[in-house]
Biotite code that builds the C-alpha atoms (Angstrom):
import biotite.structure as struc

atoms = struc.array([
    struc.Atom([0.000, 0.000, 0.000], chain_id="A", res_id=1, res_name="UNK", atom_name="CA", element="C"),
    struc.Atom([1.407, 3.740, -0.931], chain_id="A", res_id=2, res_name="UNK", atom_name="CA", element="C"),
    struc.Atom([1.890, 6.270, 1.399], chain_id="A", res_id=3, res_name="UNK", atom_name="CA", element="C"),
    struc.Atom([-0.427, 8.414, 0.292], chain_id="A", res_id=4, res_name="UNK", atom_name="CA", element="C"),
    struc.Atom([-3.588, 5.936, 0.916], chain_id="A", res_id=5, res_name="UNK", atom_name="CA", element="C"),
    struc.Atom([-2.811, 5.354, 4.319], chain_id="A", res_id=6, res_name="UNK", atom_name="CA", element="C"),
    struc.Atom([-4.442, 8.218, 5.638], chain_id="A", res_id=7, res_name="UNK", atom_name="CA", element="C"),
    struc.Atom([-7.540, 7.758, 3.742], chain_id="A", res_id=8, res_name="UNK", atom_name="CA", element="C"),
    struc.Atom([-7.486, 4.098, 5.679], chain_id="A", res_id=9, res_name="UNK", atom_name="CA", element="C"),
    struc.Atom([-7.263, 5.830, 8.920], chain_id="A", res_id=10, res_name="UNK", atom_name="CA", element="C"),
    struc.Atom([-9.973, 8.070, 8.187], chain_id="A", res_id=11, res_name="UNK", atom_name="CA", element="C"),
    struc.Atom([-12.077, 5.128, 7.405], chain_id="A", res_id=12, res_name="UNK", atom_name="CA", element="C"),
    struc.Atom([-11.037, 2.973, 10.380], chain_id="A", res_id=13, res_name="UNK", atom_name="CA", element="C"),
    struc.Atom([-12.092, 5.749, 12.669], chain_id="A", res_id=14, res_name="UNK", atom_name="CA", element="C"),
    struc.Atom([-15.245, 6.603, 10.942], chain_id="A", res_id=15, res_name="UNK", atom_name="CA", element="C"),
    struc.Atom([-15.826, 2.598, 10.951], chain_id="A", res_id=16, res_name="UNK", atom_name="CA", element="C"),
    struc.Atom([-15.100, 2.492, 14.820], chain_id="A", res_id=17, res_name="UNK", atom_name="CA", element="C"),
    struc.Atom([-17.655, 4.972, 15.835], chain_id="A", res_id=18, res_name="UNK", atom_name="CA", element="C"),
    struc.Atom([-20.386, 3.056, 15.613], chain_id="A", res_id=19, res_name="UNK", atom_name="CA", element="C"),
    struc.Atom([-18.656, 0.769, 17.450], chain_id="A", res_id=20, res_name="UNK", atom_name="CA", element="C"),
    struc.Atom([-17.626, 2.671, 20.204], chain_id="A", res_id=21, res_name="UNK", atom_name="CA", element="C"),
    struc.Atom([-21.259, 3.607, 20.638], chain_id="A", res_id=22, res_name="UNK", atom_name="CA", element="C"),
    struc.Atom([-22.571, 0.169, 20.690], chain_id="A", res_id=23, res_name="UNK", atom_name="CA", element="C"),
    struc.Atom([-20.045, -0.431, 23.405], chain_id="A", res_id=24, res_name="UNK", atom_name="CA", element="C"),
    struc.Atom([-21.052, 2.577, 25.222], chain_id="A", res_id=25, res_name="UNK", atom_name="CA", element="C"),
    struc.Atom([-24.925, 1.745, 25.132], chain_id="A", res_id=26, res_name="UNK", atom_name="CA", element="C"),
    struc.Atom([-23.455, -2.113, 26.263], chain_id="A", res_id=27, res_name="UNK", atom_name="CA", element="C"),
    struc.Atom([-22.022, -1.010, 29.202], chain_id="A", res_id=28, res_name="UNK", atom_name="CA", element="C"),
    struc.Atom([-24.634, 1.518, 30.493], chain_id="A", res_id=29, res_name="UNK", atom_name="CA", element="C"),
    struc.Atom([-22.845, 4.760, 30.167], chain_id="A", res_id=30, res_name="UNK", atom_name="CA", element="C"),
    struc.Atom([-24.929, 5.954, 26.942], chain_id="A", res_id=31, res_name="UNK", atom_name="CA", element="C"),
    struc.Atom([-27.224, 8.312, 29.476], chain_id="A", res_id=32, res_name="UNK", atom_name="CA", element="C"),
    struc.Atom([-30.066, 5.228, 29.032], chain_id="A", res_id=33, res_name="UNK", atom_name="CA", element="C"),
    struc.Atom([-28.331, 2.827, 30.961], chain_id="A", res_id=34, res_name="UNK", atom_name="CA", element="C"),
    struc.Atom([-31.530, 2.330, 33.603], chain_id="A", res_id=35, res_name="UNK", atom_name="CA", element="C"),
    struc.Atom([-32.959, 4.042, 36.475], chain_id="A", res_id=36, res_name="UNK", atom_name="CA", element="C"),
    struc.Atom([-30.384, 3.187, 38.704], chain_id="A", res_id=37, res_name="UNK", atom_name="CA", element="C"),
    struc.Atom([-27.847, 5.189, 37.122], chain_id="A", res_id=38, res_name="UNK", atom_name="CA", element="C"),
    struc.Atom([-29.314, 8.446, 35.576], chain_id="A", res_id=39, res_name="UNK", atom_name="CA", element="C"),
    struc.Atom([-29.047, 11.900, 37.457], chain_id="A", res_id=40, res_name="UNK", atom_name="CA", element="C"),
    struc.Atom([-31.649, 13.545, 34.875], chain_id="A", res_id=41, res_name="UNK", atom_name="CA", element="C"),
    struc.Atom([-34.953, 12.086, 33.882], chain_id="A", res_id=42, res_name="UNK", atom_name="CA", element="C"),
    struc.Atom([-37.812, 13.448, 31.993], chain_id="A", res_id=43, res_name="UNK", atom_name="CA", element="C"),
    struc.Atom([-41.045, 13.184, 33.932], chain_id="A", res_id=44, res_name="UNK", atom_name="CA", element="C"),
    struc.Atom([-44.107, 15.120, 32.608], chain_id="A", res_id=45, res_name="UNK", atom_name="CA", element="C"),
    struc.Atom([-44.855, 17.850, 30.216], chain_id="A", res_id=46, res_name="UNK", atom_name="CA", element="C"),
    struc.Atom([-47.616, 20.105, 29.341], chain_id="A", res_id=47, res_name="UNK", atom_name="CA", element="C"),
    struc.Atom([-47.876, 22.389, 26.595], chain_id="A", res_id=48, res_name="UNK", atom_name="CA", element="C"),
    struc.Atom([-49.612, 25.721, 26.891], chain_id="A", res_id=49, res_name="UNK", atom_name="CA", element="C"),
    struc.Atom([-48.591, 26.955, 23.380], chain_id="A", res_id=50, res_name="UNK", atom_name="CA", element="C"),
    struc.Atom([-46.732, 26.864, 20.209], chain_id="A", res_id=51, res_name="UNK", atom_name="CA", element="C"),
    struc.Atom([-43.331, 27.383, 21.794], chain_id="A", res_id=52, res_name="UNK", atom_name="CA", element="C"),
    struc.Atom([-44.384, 26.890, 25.448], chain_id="A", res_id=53, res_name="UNK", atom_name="CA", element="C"),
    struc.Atom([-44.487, 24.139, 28.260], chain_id="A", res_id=54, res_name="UNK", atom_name="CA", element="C"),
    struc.Atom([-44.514, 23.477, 31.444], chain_id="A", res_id=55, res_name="UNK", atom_name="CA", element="C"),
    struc.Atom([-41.569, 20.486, 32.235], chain_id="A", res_id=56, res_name="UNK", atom_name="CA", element="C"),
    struc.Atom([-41.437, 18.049, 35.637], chain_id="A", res_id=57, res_name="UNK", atom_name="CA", element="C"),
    struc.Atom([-37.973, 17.016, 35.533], chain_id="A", res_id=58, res_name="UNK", atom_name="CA", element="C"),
    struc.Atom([-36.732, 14.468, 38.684], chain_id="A", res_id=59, res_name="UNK", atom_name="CA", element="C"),
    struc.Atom([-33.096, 15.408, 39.156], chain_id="A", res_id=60, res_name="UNK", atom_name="CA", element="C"),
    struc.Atom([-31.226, 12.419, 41.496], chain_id="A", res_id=61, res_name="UNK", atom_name="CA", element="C"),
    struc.Atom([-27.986, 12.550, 43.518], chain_id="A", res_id=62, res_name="UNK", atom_name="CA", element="C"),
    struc.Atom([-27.387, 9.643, 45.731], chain_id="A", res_id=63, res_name="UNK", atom_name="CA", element="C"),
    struc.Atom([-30.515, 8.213, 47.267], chain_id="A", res_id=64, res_name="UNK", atom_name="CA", element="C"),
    struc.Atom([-31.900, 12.309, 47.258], chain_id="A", res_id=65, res_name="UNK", atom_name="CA", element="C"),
    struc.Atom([-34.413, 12.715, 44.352], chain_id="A", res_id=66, res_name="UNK", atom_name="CA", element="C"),
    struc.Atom([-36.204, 16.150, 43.750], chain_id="A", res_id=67, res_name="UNK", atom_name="CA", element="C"),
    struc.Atom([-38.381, 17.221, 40.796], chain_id="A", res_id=68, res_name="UNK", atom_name="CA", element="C"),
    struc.Atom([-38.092, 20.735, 39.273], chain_id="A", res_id=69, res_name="UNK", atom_name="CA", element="C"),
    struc.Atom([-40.856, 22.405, 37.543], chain_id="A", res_id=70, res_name="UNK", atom_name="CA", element="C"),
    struc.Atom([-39.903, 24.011, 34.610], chain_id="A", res_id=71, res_name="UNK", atom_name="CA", element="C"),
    struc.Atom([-41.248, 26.977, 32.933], chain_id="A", res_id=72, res_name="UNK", atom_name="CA", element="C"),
    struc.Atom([-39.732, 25.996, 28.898], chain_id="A", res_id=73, res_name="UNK", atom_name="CA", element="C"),
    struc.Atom([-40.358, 28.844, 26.014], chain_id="A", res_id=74, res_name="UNK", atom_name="CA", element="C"),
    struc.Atom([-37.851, 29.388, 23.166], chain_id="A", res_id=75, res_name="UNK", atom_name="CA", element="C"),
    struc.Atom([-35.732, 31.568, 24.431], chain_id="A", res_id=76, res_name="UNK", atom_name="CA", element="C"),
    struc.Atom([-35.045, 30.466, 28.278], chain_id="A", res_id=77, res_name="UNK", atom_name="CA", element="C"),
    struc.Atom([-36.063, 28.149, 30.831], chain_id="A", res_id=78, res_name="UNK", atom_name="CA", element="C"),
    struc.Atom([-36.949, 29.582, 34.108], chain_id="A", res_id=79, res_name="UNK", atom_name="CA", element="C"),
    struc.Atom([-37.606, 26.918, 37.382], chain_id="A", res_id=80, res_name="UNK", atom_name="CA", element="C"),
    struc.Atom([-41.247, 26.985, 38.724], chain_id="A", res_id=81, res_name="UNK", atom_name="CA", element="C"),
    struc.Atom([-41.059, 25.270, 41.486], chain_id="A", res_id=82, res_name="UNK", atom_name="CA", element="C"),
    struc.Atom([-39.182, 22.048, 43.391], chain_id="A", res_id=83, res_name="UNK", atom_name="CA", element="C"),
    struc.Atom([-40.144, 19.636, 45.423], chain_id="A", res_id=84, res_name="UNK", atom_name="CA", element="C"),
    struc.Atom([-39.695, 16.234, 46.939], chain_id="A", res_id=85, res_name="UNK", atom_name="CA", element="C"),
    struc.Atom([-39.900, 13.308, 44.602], chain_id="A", res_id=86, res_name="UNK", atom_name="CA", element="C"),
    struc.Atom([-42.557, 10.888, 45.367], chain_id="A", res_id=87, res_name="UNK", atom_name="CA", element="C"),
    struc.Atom([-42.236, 7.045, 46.351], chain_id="A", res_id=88, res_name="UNK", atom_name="CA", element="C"),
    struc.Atom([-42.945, 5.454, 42.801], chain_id="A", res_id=89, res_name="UNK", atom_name="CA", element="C"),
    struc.Atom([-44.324, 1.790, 43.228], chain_id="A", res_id=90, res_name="UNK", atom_name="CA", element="C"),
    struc.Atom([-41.813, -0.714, 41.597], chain_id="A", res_id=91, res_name="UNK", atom_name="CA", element="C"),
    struc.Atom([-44.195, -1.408, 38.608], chain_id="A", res_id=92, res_name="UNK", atom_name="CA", element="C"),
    struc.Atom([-47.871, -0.135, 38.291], chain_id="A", res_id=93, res_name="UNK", atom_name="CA", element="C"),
    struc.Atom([-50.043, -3.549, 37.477], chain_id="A", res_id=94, res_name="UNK", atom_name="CA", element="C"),
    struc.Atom([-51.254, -3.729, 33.739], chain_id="A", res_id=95, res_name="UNK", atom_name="CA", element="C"),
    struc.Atom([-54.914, -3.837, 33.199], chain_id="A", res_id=96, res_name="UNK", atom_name="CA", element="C"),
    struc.Atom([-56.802, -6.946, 32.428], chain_id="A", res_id=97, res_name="UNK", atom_name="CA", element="C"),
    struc.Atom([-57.750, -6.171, 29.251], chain_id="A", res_id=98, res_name="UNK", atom_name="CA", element="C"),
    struc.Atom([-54.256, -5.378, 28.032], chain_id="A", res_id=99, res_name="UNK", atom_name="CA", element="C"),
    struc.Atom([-53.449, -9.056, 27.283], chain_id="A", res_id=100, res_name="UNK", atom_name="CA", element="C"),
    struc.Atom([-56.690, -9.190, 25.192], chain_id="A", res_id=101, res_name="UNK", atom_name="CA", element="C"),
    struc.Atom([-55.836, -6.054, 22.959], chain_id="A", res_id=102, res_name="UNK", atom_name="CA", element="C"),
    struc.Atom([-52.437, -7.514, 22.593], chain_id="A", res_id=103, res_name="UNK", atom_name="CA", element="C"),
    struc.Atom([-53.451, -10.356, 21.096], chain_id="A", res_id=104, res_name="UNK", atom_name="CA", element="C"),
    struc.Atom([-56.170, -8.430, 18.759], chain_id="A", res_id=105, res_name="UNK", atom_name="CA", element="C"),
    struc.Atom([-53.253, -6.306, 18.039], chain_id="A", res_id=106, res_name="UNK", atom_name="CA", element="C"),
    struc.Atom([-50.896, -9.713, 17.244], chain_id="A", res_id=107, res_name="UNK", atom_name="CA", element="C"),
    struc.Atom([-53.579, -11.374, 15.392], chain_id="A", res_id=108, res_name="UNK", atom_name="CA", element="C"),
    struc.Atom([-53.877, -8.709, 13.063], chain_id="A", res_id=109, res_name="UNK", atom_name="CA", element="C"),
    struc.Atom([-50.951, -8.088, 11.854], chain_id="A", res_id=110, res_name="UNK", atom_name="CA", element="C"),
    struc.Atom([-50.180, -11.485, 11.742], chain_id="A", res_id=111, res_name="UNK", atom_name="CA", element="C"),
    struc.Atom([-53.564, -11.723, 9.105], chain_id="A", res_id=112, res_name="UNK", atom_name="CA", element="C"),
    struc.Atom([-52.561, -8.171, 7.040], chain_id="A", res_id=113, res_name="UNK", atom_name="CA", element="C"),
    struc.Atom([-49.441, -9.625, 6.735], chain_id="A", res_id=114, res_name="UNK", atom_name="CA", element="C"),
    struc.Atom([-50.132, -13.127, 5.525], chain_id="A", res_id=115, res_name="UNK", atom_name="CA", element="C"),
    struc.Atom([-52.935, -10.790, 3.069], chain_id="A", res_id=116, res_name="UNK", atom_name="CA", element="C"),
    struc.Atom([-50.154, -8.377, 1.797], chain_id="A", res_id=117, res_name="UNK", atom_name="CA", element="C"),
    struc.Atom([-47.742, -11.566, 0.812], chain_id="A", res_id=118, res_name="UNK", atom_name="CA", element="C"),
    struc.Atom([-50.947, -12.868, -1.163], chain_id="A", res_id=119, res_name="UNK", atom_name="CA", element="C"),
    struc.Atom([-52.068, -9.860, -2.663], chain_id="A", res_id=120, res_name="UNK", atom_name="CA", element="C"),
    struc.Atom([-48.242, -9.175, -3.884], chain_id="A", res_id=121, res_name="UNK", atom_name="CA", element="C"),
    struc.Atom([-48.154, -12.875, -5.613], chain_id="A", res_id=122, res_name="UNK", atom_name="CA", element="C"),
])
């Protein structure tokens, strides 16, 4: 190989890497969505009151110590509202019975407009 291609196949390998890297990063938990246990920042609620404004609940954690923020959000700042204690959330709220059944409505058909759409393109 020449000189003069060898940076081209650097540039490549590190372009090639990057995805890489980031698949690694997500892997290991320190992509930002790495579970509950580890994030400082987590989007809550939001309500919007307009084209470019909301109101934002934002639970901020450090340690054990959790506190929401209410956030005022418009285009051109963000001004807190309020904070206060973060609530106890139960470990998982229980699904409701007919979930399973709309599921499996929802399963079935796709599973038939899919079988159809195979036909129909036959």
């Amino acid at each position: 190989m020449t000189t003069s291609l060898m940076p081209l196949v650097a540039f490549l390998f590190v372009i090639a890497m990057i995805p890489v890297a980031l698949w690694l990063m997500k892997r290991a938990g320190l992509g930002g969505a790495g579970g509950p246990q580890g994030n400082v920042l987590r989007h809550v609620a939001q309500l919007s009151l307009g084209t470019s404004q909301r109101v934002t609940v934002v639970e901020i954690a450090v340690g054990v110590e959790r506190h929401w923020l209410v956030l005022g959000v418009t285009g051109e700042r963000v001004a807190q509202l309020a904070s206060y204690p973060a609530p106890d959330t139960p470990a998982a709220p229980p699904a409701p019975a007919h979930t399973a059944a709309v599921n499996q409505l929802i399963a079935r058909w796709r599973g038939a407009s899919g079988s159809q759409g195979g036909a129909r393109d036959a």
